[in-house]
C-alpha positions in Angstrom: 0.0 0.0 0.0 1.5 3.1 -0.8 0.1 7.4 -0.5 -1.0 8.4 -4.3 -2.2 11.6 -5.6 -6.0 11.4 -6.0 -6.6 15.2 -7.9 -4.7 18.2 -8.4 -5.7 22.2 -8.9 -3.6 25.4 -9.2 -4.9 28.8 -8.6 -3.0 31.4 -10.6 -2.5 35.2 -9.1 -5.7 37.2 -9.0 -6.2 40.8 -8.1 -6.8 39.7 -4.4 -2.9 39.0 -3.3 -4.1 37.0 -0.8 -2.5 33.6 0.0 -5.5 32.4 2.3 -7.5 33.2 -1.2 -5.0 31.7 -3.4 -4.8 28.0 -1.0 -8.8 27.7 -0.4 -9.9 28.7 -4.1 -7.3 25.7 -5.2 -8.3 23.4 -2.6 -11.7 23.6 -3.6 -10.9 23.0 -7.2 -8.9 19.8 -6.1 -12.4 18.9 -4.4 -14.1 19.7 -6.8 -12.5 17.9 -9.7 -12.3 14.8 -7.8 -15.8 14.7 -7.2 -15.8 15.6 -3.6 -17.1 18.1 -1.2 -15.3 19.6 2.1 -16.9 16.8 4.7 -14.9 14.5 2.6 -11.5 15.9 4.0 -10.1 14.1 7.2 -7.1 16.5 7.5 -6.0 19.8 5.7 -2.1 20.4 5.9 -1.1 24.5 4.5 2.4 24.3 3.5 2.5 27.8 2.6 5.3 30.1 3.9 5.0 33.6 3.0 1.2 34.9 4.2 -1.0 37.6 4.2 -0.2 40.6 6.5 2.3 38.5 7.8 -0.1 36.1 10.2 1.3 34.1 12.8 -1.6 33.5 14.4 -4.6 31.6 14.4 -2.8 28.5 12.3 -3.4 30.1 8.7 -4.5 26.2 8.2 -7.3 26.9 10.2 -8.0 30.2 8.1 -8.3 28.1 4.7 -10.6 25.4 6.4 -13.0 27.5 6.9 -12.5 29.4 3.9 -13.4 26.1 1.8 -15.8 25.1 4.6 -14.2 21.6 5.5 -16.5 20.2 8.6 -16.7 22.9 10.3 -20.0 21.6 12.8 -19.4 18.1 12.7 -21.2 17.6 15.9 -24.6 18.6 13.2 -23.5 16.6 10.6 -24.9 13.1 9.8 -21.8 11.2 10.5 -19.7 13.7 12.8 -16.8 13.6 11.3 -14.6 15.9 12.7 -11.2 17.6 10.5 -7.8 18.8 11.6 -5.6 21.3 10.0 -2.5 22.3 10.9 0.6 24.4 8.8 3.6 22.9 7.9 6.1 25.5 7.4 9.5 23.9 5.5 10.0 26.3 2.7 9.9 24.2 -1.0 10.3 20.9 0.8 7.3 21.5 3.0 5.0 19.1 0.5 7.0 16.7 0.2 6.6 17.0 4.3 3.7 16.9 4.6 3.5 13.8 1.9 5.5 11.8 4.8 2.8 13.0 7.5 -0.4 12.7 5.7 0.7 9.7 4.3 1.3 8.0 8.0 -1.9 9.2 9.2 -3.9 7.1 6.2 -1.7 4.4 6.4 -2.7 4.6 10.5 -6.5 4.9 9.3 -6.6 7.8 10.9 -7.9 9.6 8.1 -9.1 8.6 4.5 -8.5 11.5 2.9 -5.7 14.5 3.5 -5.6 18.2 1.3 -2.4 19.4 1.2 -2.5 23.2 0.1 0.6 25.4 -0.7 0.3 29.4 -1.2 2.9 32.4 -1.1 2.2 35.9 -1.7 4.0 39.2 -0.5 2.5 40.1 2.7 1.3 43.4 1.4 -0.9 41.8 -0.8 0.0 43.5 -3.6 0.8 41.0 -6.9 2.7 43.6 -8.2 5.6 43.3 -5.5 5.7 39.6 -6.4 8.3 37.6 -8.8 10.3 40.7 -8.2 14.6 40.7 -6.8 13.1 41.7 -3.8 10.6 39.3 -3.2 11.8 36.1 -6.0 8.3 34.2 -5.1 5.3 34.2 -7.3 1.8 34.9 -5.6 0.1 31.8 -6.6 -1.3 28.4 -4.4 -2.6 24.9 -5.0 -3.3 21.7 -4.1 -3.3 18.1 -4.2 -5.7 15.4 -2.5 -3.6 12.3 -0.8 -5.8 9.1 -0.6 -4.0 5.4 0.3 -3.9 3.0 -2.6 -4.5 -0.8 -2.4 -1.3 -1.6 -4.8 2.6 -0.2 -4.5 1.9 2.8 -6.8 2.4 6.6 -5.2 4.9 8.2 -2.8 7.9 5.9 -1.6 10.2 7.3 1.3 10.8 10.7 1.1 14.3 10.8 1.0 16.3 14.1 3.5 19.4 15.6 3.0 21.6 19.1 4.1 24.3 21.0 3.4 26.5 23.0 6.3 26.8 26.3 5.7 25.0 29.5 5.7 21.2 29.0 4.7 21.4 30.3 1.4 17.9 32.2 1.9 16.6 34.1 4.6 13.1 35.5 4.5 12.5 38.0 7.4 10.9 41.5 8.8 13.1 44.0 10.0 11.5 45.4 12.3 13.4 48.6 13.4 13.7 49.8 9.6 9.9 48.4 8.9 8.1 50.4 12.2 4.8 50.6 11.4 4.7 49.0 7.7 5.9 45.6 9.6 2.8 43.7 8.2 3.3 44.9 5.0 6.8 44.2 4.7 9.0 41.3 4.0 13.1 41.0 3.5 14.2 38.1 1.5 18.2 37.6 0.9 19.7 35.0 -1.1 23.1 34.5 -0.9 25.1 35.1 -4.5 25.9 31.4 -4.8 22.9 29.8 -3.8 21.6 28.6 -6.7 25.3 27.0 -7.5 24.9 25.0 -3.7 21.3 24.0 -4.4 22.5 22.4 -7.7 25.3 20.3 -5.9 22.5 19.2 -3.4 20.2 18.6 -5.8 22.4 16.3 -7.8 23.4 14.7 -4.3 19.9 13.7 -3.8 18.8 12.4 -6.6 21.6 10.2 -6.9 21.7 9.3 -3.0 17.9 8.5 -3.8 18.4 6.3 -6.5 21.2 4.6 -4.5 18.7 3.6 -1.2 16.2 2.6 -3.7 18.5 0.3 -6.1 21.1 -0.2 -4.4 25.2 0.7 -5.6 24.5 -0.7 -9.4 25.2 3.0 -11.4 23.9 1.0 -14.6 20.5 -0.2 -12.7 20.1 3.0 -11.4 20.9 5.0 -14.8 18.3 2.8 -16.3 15.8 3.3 -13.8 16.4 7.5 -14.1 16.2 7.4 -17.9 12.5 6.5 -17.7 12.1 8.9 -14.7 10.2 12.6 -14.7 12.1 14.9 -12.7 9.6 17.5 -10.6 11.8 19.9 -8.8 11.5 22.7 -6.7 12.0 25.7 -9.0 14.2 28.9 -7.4 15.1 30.1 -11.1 13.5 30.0 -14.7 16.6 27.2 -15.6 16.7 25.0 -12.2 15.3 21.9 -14.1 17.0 22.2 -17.1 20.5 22.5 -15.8 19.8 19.9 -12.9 19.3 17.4 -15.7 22.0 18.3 -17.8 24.6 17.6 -14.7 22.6 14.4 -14.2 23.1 13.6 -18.1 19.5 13.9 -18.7 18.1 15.4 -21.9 16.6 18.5 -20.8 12.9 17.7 -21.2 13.6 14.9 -18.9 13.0 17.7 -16.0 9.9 19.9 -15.5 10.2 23.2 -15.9 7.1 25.3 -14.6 5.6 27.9 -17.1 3.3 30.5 -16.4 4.1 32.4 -13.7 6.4 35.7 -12.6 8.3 34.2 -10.4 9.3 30.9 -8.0 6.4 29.1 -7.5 8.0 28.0 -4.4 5.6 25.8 -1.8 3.6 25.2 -5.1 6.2 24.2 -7.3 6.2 20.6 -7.2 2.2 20.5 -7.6 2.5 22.8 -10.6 5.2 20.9 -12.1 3.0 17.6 -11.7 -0.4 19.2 -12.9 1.5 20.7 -15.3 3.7 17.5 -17.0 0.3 16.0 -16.4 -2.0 18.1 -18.6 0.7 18.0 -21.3 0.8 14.8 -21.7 4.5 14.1 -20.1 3.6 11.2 -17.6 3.4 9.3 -20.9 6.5 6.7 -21.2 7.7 7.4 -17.6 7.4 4.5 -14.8 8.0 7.1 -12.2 8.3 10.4 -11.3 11.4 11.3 -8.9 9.9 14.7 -6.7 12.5 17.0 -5.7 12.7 20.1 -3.7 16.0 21.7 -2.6 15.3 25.0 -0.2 16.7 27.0 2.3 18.9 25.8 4.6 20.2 23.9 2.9 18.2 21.3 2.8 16.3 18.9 0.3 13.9 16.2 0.1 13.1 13.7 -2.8 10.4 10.8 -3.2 10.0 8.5 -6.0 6.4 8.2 -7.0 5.6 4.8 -9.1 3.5 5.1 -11.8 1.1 2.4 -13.3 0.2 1.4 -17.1 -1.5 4.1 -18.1 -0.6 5.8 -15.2 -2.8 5.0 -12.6 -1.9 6.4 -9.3 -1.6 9.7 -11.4 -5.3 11.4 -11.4 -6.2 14.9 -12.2 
């Protein structure tokens, strides 16, 4: 039995800004498309980093739950179901997160279905001040619906890794220079090389990945990547391309997100999967490999099995 993606939705940028907006709007498309409602949820998990007016409290999970109106009276309803939400806050690796908890609560039976939802936007709320150097993240969200499958096809072990060293980004509020602006404001610095380090840790990964699932055979494991869709985390317009170029990967053999100003961020592995998906790219793959490298350094990386015609791969 393994965790597999029952439906995905993306919300692009609208005039609202807002990442409560952005997260509920998708995870009600993701409902929606999978022939759902919100008393179907057991567990919504927000993933999203960067919020609006820079909330820290209530949980903003709680915030979209009742935005999409998962069970919110379940002492009323007919079979008093109660939800849970709860945010998971791990920068681009934060789905793949909350892939590994999700996906132990249904294996537990603790809940049959989990929504994981993923939204940044620029606390001011403005769009505009988004995708920018000053703020590198698009203002976008989505989601994707976890059920437990009956067979070995989904999410394996999600695979962790880190680098020493500085974090390579730091997202913050300076709060003497921000005074009163403070939840309008955000400071994000990225160090000159980061992009160089998450490459090297990216490549680490994937390769210490393929070596716990296959064990020290290079040709085995070459063999298995060839027929493998790489979904990465996306903190510039060339990440996948060049990331499968070191891994001596044609460059199509790695998603690139298209679309939007911007990293997609906490997103970015959803939109590279809904993405592939509606372009026809599962097609001749028996697996994905999901990859996110963030700050940190850190990274985390799952291989997702695919079926003939791939099943375990709904919309």
């Amino acid at each position: 039995m393994a965790t597999v993606i029952a439906s995905t939705a993306l919300c692009p940028a609208d005039d609202t800004g807002s990442s409560i907006a952005y997260a509920a709007s998708a995870g009600s498309a993701c409902l929606q498309q999978a022939g759902l409602g919100p008393a179907d949820v057991d567990v919504l998990i927000n993933v999203g980093v960067y919020r609006d007016s820079n909330i820290s409290e209530p949980s903003v999970a709680a915030l979209i739950q009742k935005r999409i109106g998962i069970n919110l009276d379940y002492l009323h309803d007919t079979d008093r179901r109660a939800a849970f939400s709860f945010d998971l806050m791990n920068g681009a690796c934060g789905v793949l997160n909350a892939v590994q908890a999700g996906g132990a609560l249904l294996a537990a039976g603790s809940a049959r279905r989990v929504l994981v939802v993923s939204a940044d936007t620029h606390p001011s709320m403005d769009p505009a001040k988004a995708g920018t150097a000053a703020f590198p993240y698009a203002a976008t969200g989505a989601a994707l619906l976890l059920e437990r499958s009956d067979d070995a096809l989904g999410f394996g072990r999600v695979h962790h890794r880190s680098r020493p060293g500085g974090p390579g980004v730091n997202g913050y509020v300076p709060l003497r220079e921000a005074g009163a602006e403070g939840r309008n404001t955000i400071t994000v610095d990225r160090d000159s090389d980061v992009l160089e380090r998450m490459l090297d840790l990216a490549v680490d990964s994937v390769q210490g990945t393929l070596t716990a699932e296959y064990g020290t055979d290079a040709a085995h494991s070459q063999t298995a990547l060839d027929r493998t869709l790489l979904i990465t985390s996306q903190p510039s317009a060339e990440f996948a391309s060049q990331l499968a170029k070191r891994l001596g990967l044609a460059s199509d053999a790695a998603v690139t997100v298209e679309g939007l100003t911007g990293d997609p961020h906490t997103s970015a592995l959803t939109y590279g999967f809904r993405q592939a998906q509606d372009a026809g790219r599962l097609a001749g793959h028996d697996r994905i490999l999901f990859l996110a490298v963030g700050a940190g350094l850190s990274s985390a990386a799952s291989l997702y099995r695919l079926g003939d015609g791939n099943r375990g791969a709904a919309l």
